[in-house]
PyMOL Python script that loads the backbone (N, CA, C, O; Angstrom):
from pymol import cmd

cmd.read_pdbstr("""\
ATOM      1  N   UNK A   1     156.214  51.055   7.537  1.00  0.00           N
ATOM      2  CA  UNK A   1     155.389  52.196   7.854  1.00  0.00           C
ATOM      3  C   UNK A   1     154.171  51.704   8.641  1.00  0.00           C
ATOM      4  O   UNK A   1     153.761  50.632   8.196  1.00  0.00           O
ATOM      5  N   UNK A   2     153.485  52.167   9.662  1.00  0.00           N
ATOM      6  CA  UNK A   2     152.757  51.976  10.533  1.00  0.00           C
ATOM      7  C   UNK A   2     151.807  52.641  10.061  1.00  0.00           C
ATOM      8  O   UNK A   2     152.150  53.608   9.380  1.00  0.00           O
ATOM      9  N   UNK A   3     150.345  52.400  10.226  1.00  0.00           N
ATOM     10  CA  UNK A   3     149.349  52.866   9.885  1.00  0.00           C
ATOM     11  C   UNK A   3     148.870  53.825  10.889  1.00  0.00           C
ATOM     12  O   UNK A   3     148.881  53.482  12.071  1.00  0.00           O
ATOM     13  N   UNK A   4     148.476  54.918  10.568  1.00  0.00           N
ATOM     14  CA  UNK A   4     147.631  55.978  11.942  1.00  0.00           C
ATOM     15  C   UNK A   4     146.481  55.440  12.374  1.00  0.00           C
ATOM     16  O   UNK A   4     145.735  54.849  11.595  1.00  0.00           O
ATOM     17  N   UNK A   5     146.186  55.596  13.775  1.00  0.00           N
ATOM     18  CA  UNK A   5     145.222  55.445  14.291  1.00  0.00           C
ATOM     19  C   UNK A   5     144.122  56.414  13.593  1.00  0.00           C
ATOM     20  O   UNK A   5     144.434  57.265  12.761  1.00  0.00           O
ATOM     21  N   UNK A   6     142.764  56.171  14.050  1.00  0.00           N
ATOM     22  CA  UNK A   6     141.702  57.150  13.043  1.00  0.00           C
ATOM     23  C   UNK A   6     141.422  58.051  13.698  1.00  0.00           C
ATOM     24  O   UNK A   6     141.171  57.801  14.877  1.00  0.00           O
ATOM     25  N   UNK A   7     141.340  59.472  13.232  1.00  0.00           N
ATOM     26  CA  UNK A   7     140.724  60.423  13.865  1.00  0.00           C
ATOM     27  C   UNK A   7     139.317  60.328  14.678  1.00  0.00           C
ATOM     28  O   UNK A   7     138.281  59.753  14.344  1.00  0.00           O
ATOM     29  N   UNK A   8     139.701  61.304  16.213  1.00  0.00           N
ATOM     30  CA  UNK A   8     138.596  61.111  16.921  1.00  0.00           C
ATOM     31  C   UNK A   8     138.093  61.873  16.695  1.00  0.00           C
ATOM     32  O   UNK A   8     138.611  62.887  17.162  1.00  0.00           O
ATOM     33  N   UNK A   9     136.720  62.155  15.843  1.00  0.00           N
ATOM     34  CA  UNK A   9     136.039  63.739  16.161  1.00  0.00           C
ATOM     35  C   UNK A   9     134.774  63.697  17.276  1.00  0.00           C
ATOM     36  O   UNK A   9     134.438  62.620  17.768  1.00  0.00           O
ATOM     37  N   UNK A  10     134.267  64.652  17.546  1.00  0.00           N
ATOM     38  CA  UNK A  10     132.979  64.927  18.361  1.00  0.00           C
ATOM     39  C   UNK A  10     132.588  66.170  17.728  1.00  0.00           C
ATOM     40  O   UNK A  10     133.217  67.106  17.232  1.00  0.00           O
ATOM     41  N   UNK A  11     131.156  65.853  17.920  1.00  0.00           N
ATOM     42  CA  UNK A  11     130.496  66.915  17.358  1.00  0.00           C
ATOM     43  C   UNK A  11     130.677  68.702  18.112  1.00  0.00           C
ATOM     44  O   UNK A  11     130.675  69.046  19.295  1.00  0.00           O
ATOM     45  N   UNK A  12     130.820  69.525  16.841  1.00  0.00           N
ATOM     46  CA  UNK A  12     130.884  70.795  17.555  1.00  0.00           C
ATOM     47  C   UNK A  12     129.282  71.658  17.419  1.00  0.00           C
ATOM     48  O   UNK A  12     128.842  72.351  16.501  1.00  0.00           O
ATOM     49  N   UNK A  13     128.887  71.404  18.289  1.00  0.00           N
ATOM     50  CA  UNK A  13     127.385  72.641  17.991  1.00  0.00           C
ATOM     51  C   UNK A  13     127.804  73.825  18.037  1.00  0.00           C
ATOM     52  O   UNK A  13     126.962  74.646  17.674  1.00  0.00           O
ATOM     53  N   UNK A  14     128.859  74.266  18.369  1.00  0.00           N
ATOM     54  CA  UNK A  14     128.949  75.689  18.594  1.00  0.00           C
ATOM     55  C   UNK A  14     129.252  76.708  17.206  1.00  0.00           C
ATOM     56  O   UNK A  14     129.179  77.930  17.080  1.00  0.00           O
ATOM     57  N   UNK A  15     129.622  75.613  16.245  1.00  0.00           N
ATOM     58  CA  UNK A  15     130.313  75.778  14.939  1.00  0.00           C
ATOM     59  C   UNK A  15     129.196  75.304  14.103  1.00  0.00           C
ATOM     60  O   UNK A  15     128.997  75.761  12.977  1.00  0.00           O
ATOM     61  N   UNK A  16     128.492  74.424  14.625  1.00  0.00           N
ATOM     62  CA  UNK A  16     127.115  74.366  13.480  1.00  0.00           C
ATOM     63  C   UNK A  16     125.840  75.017  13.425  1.00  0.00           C
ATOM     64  O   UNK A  16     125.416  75.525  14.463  1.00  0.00           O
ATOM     65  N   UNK A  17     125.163  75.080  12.372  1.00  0.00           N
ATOM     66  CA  UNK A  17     123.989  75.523  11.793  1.00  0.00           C
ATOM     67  C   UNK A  17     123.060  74.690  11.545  1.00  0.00           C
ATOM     68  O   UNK A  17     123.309  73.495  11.707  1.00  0.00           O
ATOM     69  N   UNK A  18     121.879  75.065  11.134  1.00  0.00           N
ATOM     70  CA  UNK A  18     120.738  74.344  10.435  1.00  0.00           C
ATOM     71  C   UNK A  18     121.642  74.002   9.206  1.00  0.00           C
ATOM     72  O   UNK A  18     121.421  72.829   8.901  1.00  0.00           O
ATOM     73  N   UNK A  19     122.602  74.585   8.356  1.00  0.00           N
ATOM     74  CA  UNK A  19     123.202  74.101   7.085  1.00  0.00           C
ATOM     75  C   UNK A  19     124.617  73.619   6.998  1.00  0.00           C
ATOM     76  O   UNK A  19     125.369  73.334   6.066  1.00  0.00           O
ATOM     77  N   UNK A  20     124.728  73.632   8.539  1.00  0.00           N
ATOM     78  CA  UNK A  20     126.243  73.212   7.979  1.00  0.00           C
ATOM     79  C   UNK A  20     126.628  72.520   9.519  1.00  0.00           C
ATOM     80  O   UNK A  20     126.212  73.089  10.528  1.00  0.00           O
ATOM     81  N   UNK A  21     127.482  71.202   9.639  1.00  0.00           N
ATOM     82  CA  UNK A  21     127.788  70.083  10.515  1.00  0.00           C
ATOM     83  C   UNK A  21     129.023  70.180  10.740  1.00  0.00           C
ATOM     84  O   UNK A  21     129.956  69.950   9.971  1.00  0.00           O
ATOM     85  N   UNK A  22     129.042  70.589  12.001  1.00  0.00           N
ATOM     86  CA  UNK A  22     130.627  70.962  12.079  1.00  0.00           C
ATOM     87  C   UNK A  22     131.651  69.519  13.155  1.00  0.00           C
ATOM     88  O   UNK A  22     130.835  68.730  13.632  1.00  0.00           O
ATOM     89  N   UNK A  23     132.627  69.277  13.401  1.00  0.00           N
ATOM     90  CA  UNK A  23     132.974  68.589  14.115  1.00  0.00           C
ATOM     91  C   UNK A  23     134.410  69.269  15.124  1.00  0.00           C
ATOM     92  O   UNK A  23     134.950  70.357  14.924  1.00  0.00           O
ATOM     93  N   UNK A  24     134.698  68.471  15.977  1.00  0.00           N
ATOM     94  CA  UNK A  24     136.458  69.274  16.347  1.00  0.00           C
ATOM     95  C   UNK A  24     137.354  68.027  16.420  1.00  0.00           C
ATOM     96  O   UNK A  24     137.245  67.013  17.110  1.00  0.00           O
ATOM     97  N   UNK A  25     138.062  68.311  15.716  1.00  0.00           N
ATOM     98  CA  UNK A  25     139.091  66.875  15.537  1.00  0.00           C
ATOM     99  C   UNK A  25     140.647  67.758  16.251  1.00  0.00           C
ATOM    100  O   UNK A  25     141.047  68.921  16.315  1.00  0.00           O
ATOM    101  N   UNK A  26     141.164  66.319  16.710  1.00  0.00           N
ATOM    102  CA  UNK A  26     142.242  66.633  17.920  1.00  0.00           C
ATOM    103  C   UNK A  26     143.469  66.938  16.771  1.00  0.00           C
ATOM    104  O   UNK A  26     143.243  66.499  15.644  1.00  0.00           O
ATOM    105  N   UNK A  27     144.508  67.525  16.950  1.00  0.00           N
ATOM    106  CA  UNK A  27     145.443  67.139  16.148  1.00  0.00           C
ATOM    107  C   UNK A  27     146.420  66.014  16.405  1.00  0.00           C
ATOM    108  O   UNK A  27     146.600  65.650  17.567  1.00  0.00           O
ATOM    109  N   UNK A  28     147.170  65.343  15.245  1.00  0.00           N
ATOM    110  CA  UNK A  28     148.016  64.270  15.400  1.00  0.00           C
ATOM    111  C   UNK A  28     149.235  65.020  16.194  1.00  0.00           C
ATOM    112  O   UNK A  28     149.619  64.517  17.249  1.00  0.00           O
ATOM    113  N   UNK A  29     149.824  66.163  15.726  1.00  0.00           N
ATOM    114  CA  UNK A  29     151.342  66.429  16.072  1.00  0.00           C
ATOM    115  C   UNK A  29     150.914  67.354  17.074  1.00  0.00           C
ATOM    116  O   UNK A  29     151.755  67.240  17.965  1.00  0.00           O
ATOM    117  N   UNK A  30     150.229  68.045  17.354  1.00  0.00           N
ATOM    118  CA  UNK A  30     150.395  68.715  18.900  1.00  0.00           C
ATOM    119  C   UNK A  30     149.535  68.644  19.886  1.00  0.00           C
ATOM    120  O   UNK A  30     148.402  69.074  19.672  1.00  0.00           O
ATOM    121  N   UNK A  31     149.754  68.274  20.759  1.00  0.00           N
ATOM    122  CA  UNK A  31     148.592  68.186  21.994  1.00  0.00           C
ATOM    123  C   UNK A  31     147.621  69.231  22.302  1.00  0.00           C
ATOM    124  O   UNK A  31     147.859  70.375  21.914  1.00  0.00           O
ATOM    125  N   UNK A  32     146.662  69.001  22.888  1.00  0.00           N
ATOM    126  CA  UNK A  32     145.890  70.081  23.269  1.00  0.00           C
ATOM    127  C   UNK A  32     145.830  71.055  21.949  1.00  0.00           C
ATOM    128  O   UNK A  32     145.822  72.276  22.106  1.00  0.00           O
ATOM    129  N   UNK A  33     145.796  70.578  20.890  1.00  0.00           N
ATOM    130  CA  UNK A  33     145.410  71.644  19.798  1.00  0.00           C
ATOM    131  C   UNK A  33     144.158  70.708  18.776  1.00  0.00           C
ATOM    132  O   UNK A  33     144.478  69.649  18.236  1.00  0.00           O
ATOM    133  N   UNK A  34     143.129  71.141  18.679  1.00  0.00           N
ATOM    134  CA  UNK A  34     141.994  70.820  17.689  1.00  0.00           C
ATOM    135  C   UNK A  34     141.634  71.954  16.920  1.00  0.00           C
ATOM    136  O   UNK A  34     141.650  73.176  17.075  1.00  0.00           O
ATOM    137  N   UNK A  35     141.166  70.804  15.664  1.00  0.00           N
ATOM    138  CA  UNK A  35     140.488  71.591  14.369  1.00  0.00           C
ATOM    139  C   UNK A  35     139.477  71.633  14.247  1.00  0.00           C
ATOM    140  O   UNK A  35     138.979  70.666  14.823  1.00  0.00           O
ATOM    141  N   UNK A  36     138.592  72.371  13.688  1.00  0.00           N
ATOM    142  CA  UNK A  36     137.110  72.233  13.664  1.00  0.00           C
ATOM    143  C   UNK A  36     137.175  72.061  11.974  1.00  0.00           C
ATOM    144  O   UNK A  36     137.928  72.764  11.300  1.00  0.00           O
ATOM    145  N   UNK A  37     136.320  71.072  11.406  1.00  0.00           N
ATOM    146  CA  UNK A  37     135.966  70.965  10.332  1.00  0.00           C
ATOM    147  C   UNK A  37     134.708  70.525  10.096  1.00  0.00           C
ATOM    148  O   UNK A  37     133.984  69.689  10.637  1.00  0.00           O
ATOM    149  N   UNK A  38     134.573  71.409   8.991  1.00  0.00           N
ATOM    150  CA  UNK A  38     132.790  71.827   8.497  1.00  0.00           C
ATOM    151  C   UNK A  38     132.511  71.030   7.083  1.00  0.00           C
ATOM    152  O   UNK A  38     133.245  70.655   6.168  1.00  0.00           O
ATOM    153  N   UNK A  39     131.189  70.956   7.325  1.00  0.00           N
ATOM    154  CA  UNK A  39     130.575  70.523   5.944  1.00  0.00           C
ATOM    155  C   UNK A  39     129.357  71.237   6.001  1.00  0.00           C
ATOM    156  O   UNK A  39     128.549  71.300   6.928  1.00  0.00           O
ATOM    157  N   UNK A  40     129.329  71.877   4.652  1.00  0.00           N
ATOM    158  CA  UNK A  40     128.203  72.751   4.116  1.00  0.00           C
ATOM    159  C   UNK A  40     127.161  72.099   3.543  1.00  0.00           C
ATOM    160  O   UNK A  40     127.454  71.654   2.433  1.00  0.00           O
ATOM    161  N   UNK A  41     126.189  71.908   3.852  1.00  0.00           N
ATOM    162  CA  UNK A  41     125.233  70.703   2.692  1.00  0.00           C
ATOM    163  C   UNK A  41     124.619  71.739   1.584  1.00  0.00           C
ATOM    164  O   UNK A  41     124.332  71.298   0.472  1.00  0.00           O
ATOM    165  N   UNK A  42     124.457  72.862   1.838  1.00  0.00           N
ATOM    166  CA  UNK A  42     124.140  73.866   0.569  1.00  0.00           C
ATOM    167  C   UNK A  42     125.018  74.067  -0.419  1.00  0.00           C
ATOM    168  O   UNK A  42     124.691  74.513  -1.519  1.00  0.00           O
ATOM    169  N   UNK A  43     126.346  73.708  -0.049  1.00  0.00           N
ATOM    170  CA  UNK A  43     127.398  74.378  -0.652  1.00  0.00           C
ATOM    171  C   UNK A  43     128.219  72.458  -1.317  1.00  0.00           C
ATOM    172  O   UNK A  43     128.680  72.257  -2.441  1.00  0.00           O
ATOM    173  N   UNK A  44     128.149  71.694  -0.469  1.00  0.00           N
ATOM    174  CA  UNK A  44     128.226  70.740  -0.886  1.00  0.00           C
ATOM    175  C   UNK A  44     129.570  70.672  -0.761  1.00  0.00           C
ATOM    176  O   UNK A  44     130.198  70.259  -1.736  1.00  0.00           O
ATOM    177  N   UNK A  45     130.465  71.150   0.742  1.00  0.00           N
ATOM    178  CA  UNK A  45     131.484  71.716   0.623  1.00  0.00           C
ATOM    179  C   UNK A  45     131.652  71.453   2.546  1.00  0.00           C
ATOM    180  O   UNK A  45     131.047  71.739   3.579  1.00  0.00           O
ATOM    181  N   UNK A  46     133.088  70.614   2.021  1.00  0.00           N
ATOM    182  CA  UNK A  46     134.092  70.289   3.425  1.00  0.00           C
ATOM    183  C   UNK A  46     135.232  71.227   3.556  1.00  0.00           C
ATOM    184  O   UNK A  46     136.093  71.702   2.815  1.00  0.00           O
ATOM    185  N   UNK A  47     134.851  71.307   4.922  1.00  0.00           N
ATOM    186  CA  UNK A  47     136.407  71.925   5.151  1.00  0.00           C
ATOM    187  C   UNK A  47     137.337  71.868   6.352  1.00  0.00           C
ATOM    188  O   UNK A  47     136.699  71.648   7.382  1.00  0.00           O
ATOM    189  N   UNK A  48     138.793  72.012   6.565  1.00  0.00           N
ATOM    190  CA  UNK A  48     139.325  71.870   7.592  1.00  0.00           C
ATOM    191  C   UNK A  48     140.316  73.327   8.250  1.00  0.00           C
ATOM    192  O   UNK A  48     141.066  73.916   7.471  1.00  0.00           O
ATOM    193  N   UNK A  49     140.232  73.646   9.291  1.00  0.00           N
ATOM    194  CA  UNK A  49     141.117  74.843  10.043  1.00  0.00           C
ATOM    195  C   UNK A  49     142.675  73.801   9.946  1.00  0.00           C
ATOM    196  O   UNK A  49     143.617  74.593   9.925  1.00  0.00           O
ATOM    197  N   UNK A  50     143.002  72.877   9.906  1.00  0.00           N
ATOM    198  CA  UNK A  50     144.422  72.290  10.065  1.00  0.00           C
ATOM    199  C   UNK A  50     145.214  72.642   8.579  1.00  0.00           C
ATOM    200  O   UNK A  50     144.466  72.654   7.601  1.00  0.00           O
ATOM    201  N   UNK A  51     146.457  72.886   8.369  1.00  0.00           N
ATOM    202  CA  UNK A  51     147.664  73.222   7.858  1.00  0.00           C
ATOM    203  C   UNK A  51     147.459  71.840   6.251  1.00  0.00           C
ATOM    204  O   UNK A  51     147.684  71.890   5.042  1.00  0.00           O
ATOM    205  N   UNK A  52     146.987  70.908   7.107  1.00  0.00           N
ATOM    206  CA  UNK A  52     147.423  69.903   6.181  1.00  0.00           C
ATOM    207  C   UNK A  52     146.518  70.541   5.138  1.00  0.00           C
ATOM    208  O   UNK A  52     146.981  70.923   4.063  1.00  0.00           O
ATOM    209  N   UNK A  53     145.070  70.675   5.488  1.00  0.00           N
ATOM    210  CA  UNK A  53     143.800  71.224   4.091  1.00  0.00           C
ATOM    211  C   UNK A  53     144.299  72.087   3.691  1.00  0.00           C
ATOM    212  O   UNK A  53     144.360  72.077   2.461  1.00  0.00           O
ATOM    213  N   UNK A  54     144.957  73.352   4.415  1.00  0.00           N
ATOM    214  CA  UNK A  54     145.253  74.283   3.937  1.00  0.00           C
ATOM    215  C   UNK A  54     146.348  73.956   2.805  1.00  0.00           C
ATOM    216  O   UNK A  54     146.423  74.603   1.761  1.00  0.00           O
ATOM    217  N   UNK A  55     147.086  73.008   3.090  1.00  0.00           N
ATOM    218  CA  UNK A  55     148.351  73.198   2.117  1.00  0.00           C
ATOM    219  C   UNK A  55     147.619  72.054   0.663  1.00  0.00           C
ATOM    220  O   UNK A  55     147.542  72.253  -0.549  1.00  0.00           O
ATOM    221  N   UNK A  56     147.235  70.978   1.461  1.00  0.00           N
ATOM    222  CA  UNK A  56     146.729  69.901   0.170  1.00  0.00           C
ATOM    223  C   UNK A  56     145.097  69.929  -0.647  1.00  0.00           C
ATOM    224  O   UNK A  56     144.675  69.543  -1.737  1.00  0.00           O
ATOM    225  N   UNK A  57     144.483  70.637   0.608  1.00  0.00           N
ATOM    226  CA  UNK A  57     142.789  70.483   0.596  1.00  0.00           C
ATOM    227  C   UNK A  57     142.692  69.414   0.497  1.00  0.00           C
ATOM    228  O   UNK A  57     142.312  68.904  -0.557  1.00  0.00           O
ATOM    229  N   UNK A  58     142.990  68.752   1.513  1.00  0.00           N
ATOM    230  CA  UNK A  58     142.649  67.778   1.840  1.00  0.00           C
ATOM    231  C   UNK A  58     143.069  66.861   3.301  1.00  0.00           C
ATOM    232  O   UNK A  58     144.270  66.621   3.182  1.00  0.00           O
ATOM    233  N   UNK A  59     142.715  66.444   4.215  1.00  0.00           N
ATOM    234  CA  UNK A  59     143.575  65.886   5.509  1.00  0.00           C
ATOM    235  C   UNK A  59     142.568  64.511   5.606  1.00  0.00           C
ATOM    236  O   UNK A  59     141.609  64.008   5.019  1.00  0.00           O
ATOM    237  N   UNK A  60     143.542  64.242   6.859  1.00  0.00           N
ATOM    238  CA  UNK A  60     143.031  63.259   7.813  1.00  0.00           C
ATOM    239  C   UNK A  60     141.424  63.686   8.690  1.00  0.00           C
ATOM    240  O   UNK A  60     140.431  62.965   8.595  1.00  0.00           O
ATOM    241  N   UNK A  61     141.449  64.544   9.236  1.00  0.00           N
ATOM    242  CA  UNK A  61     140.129  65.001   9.781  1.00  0.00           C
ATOM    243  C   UNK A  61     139.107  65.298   8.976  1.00  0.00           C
ATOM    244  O   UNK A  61     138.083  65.698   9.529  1.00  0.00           O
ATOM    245  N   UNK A  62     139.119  65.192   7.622  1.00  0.00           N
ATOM    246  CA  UNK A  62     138.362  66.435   6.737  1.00  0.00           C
ATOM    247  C   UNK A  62     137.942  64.285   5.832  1.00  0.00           C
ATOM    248  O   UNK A  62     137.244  64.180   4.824  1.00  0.00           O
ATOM    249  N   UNK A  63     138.393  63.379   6.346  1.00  0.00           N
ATOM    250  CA  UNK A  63     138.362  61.904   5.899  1.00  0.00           C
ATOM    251  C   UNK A  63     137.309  61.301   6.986  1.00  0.00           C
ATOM    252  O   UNK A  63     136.237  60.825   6.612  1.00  0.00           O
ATOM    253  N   UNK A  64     137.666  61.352   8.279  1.00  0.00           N
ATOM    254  CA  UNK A  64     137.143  61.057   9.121  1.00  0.00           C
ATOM    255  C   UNK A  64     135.828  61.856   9.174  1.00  0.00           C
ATOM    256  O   UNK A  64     134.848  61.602   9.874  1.00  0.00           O
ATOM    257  N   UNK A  65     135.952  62.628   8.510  1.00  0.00           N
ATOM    258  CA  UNK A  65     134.423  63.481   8.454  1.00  0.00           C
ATOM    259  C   UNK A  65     133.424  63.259   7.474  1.00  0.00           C
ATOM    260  O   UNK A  65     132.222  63.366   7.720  1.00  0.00           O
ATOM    261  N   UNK A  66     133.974  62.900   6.176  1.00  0.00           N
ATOM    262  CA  UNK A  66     133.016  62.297   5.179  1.00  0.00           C
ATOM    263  C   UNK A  66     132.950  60.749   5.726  1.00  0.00           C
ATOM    264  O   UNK A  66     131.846  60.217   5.840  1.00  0.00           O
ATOM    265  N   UNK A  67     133.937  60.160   6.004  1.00  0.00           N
ATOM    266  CA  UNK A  67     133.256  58.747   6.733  1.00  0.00           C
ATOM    267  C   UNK A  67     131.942  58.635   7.464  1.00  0.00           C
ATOM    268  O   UNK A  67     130.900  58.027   7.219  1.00  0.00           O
ATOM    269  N   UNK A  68     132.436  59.619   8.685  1.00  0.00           N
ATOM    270  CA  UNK A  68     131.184  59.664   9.331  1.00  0.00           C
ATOM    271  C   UNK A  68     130.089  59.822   9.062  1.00  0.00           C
ATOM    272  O   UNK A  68     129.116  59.418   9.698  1.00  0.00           O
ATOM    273  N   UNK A  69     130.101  60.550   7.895  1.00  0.00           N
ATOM    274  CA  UNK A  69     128.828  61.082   7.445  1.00  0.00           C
ATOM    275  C   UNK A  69     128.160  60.111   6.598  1.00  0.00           C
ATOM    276  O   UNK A  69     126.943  60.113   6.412  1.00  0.00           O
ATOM    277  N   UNK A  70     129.194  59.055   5.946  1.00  0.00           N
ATOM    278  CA  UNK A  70     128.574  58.019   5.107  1.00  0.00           C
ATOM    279  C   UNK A  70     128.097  57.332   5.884  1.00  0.00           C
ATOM    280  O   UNK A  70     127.000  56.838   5.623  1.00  0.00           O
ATOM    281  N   UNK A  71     128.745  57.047   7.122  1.00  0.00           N
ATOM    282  CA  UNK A  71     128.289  56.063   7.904  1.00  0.00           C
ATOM    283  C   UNK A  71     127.283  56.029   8.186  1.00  0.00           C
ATOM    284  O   UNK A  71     126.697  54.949   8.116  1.00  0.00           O
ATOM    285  N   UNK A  72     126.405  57.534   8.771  1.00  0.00           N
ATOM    286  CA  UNK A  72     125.500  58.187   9.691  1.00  0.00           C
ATOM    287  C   UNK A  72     124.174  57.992   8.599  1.00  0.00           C
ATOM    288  O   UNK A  72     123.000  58.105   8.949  1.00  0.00           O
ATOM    289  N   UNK A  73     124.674  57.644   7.064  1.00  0.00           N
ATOM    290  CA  UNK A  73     123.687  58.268   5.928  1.00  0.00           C
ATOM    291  C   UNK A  73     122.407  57.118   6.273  1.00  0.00           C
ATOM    292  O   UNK A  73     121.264  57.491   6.009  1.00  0.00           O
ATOM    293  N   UNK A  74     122.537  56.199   6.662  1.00  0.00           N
ATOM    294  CA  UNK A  74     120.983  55.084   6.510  1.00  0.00           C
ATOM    295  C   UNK A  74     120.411  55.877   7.576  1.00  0.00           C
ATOM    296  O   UNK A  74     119.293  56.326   7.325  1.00  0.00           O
ATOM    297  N   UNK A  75     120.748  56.069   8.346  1.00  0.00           N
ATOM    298  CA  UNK A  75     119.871  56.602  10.019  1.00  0.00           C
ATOM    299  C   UNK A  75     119.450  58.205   9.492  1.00  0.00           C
ATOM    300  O   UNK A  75     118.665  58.781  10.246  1.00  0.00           O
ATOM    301  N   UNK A  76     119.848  58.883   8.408  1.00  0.00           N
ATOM    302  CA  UNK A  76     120.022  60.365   7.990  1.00  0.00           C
ATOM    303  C   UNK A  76     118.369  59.856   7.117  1.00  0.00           C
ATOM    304  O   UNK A  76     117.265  60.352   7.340  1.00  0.00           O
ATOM    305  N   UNK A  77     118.768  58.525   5.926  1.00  0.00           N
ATOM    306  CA  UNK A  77     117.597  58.570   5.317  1.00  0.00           C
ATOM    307  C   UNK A  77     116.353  57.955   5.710  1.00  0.00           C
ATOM    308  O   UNK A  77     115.334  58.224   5.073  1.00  0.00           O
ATOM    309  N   UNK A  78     116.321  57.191   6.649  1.00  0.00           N
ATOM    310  CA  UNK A  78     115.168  56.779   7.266  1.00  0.00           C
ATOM    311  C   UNK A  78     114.266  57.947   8.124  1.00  0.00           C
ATOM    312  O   UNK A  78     113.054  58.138   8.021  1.00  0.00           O
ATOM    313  N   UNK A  79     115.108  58.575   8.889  1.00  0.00           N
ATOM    314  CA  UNK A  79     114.425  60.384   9.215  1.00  0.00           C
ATOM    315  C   UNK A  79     113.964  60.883   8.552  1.00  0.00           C
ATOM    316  O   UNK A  79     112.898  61.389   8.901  1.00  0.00           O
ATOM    317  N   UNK A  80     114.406  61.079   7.234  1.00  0.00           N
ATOM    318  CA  UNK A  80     113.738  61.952   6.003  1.00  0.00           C
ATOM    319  C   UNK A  80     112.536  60.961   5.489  1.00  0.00           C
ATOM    320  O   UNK A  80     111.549  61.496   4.983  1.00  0.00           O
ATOM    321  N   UNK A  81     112.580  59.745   5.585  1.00  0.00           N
ATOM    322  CA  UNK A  81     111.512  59.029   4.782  1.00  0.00           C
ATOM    323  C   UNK A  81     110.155  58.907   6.069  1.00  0.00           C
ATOM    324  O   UNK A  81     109.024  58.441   5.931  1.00  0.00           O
ATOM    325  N   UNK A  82     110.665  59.388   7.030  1.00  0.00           N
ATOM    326  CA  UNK A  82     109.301  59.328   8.111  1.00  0.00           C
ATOM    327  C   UNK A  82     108.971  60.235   8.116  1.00  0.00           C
ATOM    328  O   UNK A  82     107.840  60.332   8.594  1.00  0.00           O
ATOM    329  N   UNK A  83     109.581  61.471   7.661  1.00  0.00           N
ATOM    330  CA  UNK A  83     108.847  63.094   7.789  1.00  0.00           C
ATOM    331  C   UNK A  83     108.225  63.015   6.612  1.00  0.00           C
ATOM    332  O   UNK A  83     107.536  63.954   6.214  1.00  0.00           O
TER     333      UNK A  83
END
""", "prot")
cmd.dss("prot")
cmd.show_as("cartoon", "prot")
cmd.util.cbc("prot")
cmd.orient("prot")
């Protein structure tokens, strides 16, 4: 079994808020089709438009999205500790 490459996301502003970080992730099985998946920080709550969340609650894009966000977290808390 071959391992998947990692989801690419980019940020979606058009889908985000002051409360909630949205991204658009490409899909694996069809071209030219992306998901937008959200994270609520009020709600404390991810989510994905792709089949896979819908069926498991849970995917590949909706992974790549809490990554990112762990990743992003030192540069997230040093902002908050200068305001």
């Amino acid at each position: 079994m071959t391992k998947q490459q990692p989801v690419a996301l980019a940020p979606s502003p058009e889908h985000s808020t002051q409360f909630v970080t949205a991204w658009s992730a490409p899909s694996r099985t069809h071209d030219h089709v992306r998901y937008v998946v959200t994270y609520d920080r009020l709600a404390n709550h991810f989510e994905c438009q792709c089949p896979g969340y819908t069926y498991r609650g849970h995917c590949a894009h909706l992974q790549a999205a809490m990554d990112a966000l762990v990743a992003d977290w030192p540069s997230r808390a040093r902002k908050g500790a200068a305001a």
